[in-house]
C-alpha positions as a Python dict, from the first residue, in 0.01 Angstrom:
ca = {
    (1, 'X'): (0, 0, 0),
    (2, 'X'): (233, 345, 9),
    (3, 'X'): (466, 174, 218),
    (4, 'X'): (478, -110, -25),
    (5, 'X'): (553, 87, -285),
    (6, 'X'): (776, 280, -105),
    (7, 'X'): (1026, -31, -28),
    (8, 'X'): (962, -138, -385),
    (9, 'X'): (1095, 221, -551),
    (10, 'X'): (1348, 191, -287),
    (11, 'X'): (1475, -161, -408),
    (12, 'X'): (1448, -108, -745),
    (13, 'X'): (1710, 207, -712),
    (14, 'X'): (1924, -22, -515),
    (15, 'X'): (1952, -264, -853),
    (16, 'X'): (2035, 52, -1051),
    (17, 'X'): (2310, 202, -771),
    (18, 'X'): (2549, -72, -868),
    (19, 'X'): (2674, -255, -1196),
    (20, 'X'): (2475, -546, -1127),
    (21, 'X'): (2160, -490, -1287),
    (22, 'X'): (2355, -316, -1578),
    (23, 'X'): (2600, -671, -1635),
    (24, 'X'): (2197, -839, -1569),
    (25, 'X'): (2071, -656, -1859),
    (26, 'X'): (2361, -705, -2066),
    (27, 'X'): (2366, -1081, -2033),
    (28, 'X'): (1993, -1133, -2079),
    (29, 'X'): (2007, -932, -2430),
    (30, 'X'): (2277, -1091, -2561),
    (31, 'X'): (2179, -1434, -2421),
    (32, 'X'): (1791, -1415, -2598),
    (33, 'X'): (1990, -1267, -2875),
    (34, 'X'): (2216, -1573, -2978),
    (35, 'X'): (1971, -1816, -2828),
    (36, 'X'): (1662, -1656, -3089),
    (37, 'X'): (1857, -1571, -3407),
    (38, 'X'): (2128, -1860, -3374),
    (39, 'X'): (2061, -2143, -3191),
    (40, 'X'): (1691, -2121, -3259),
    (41, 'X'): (1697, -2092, -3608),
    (42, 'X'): (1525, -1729, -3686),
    (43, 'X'): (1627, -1684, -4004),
    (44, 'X'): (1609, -2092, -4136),
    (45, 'X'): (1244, -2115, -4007),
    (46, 'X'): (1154, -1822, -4283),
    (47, 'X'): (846, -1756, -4058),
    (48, 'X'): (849, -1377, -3927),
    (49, 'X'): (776, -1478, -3483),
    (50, 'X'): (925, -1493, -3214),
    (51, 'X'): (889, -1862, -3145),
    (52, 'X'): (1211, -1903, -3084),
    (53, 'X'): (1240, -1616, -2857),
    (54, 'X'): (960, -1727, -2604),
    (55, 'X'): (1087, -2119, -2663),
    (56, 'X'): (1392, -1993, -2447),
    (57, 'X'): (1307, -1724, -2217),
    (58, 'X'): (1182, -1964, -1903),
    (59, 'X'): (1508, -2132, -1917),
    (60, 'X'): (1709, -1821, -1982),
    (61, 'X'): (1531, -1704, -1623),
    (62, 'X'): (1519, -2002, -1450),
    (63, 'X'): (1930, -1903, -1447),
    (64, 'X'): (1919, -1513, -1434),
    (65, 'X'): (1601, -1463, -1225),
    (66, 'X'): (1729, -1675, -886),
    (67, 'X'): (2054, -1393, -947),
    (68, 'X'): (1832, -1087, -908),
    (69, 'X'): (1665, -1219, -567),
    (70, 'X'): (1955, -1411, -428),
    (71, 'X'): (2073, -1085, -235),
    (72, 'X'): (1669, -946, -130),
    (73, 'X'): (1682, -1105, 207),
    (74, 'X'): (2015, -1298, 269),
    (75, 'X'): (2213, -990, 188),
    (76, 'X'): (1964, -790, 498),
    (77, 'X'): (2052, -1132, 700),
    (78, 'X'): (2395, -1100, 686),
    (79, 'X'): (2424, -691, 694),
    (80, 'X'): (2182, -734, 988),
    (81, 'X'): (1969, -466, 842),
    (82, 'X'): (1661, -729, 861),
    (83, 'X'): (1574, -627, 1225),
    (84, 'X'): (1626, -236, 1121),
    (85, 'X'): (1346, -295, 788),
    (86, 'X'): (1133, -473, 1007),
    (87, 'X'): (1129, -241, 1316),
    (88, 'X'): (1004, 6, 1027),
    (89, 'X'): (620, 109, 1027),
    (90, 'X'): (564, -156, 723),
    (91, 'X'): (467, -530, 797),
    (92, 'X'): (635, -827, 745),
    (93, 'X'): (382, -879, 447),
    (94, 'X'): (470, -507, 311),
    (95, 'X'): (819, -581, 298),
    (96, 'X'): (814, -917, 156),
    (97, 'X'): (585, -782, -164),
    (98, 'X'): (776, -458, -211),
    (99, 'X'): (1102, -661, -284),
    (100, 'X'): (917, -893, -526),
    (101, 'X'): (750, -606, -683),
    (102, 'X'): (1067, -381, -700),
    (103, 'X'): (1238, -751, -850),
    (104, 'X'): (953, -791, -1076),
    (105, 'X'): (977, -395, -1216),
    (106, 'X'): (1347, -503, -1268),
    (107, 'X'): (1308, -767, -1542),
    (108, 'X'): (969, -617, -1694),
    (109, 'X'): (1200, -359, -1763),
    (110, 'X'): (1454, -635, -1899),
    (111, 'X'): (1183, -742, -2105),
    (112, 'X'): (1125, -398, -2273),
    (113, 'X'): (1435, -373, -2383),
    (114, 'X'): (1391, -675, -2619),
    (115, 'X'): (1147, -459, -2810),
    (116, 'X'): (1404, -451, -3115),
    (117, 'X'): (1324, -807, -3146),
    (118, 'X'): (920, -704, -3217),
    (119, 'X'): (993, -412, -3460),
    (120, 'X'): (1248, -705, -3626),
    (121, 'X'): (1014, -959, -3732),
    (122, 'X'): (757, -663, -3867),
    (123, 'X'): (1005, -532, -4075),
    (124, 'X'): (1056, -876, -4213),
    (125, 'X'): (717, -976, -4251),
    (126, 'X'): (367, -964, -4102),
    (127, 'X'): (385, -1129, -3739),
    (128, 'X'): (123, -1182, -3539),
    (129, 'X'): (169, -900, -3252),
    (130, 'X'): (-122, -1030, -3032),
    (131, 'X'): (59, -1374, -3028),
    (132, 'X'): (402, -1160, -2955),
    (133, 'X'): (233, -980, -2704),
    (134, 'X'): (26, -1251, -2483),
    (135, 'X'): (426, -1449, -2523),
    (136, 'X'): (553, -1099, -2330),
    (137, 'X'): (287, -1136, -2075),
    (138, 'X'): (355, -1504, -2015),
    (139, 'X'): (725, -1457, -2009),
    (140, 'X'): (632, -1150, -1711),
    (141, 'X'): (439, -1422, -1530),
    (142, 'X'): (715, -1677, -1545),
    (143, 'X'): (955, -1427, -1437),
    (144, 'X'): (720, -1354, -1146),
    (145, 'X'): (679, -1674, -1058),
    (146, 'X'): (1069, -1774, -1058),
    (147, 'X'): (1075, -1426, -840),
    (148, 'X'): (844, -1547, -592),
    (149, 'X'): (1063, -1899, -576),
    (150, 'X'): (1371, -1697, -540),
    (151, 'X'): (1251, -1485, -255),
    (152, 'X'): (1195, -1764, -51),
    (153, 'X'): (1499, -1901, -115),
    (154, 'X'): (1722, -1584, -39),
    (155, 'X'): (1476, -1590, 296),
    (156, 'X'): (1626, -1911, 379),
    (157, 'X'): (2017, -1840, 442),
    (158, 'X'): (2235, -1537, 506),
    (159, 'X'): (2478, -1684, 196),
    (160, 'X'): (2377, -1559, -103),
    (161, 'X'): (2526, -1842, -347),
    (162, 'X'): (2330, -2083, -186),
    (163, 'X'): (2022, -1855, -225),
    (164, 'X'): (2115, -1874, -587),
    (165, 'X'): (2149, -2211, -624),
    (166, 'X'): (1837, -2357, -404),
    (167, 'X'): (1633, -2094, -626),
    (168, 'X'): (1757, -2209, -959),
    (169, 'X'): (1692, -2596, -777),
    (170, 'X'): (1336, -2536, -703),
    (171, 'X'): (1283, -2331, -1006),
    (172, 'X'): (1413, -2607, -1242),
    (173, 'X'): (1214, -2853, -1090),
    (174, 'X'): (860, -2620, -1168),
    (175, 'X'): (1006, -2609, -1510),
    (176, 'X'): (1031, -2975, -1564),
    (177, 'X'): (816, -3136, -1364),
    (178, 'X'): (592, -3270, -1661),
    (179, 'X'): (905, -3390, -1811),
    (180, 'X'): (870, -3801, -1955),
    (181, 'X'): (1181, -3854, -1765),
    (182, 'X'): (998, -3688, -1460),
    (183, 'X'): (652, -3876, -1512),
    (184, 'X'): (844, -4205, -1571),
    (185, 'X'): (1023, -4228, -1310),
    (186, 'X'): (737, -4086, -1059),
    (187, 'X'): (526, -4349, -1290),
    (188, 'X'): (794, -4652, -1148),
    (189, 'X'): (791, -4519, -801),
    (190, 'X'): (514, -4292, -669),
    (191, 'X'): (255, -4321, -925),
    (192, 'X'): (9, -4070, -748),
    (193, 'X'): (221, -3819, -795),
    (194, 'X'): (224, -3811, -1161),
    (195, 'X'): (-85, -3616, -1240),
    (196, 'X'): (49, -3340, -979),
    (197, 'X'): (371, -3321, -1145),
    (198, 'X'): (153, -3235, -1501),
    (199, 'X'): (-25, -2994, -1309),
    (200, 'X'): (234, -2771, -1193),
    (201, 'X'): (494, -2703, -1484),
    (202, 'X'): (578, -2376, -1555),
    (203, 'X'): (660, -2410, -1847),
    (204, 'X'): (347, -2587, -1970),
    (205, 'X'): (177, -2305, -1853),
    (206, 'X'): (353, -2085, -2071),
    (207, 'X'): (241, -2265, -2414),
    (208, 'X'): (-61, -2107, -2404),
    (209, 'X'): (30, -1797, -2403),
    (210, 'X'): (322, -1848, -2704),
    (211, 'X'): (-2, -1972, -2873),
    (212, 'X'): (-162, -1651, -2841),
    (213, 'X'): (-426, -1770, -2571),
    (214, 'X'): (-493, -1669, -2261),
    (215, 'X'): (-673, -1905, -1987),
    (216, 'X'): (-803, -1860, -1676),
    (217, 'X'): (-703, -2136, -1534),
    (218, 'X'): (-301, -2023, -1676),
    (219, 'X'): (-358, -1644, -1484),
    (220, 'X'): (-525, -1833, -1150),
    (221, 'X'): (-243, -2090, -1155),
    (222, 'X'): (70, -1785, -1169),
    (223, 'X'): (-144, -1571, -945),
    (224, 'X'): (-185, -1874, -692),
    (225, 'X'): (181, -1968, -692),
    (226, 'X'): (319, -1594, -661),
    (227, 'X'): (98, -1614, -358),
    (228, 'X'): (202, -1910, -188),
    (229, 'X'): (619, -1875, -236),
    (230, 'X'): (557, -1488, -86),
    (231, 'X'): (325, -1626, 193),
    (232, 'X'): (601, -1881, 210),
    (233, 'X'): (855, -1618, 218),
    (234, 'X'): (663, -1445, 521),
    (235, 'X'): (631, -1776, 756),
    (236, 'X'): (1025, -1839, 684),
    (237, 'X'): (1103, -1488, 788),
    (238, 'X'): (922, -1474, 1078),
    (239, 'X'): (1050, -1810, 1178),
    (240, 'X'): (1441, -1674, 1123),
    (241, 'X'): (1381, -1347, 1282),
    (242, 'X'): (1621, -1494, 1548),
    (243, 'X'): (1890, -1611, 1339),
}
């Protein structure tokens, strides 16, 4: 576990020696910002939430997220520093969950910094912070989960934009999956399919926890697909070790 952490303290100062999680930072304020108070109404609605806020945030990752892990392992590909980190006393394993956990820190620490948006709607009326605060924790595990996607994707090629793009791809189709125009057209062609398709959304997921619940079967579902894209991750690496 030290040498976990070790690679994840070490990432997450590599985010924070260039302008790039700075300009990340920037963006994602100002995009919840104008997405929350404008485009979703904050003021209109004359109810003191953040509805709006949470209504927004998976699709505000699904663009930002696949940006933060599009350089974790194409970037060591094409520097050929992946045989150097592996060659290191840490395993594959190590390595693969210190990047998503340095990643992870990143936007938790993104998501902190929305805070003025909390102490907002209690000084205009009388929210209700558990909601607010099991909305944070689902918008973590959505971040976490679009991490994990990313990963894999960055694991894939040595080109970074096309890390970027096959994780916002993959991550897009999580998100809609229980879509009608998704279920229809899986309902027309591949029927079995349909219930999956339900079963899997992200972003369904998440409505629990903007309801203020939190379900079992919600935590087991994030914790089991974290898991698989970083065991994912692992196989891909150690079946490009040669590239």
């Amino acid at each position: 576990m030290r040498a976990t952490l070790t690679i994840a303290r070490r990432e997450l100062a590599g985010y924070f020696a260039t302008p790039v999680a700075w300009v990340f930072i920037v963006i994602f304020l100002v995009l919840q910002g104008a997405l929350t108070f404008g485009l979703g109404n904050f003021f209109d609605r004359d109810q003191a939430d953040l509805l709006p806020f949470f209504q927004f945030i998976p699709w505000v990752f699904l663009l930002l997220v696949p940006a933060i892990t599009m350089r974790l392992w194409a970037e060591e590909r094409r520097l050929g520093t992946i045989e150097l980190l592996l060659t290191l006393p840490v395993s594959q394993g190590q390595a693969v969950l210190g990047k998503f956990i340095a990643a992870w820190a990143f936007c938790a620490i993104a998501l902190a910094l929305t805070f003025p948006f909390v102490i907002t709607v209690n000084l205009l009326g009388h929210p209700d912070n558990g909601a607010i605060a099991t909305g944070y924790l689902g918008s973590l595990l959505v971040a976490g989960a679009f991490l994990a996607v990313g990963e894999a994707a960055s694991a894939l090629t040595k080109n970074q934009v096309i890390a970027f793009v096959l994780g916002v791809a993959i991550c897009f189709v999580f998100a809609v999956s229980s879509y009608p125009l998704v279920t229809d057209f899986l309902g027309r062609n591949a029927p079995v399919l349909v219930a999956l398709a339900r079963r899997i959304c992200i972003t369904d997921r998440f409505l629990s926890f903007m309801r203020g619940l939190i379900e079992a079967r919600d935590l087991i579902y994030f914790a089991s697909f974290i898991g698989f894209w970083l065991f994912a991750t692992s196989v891909i690496i150690e079946h490009r070790k040669a590239d």
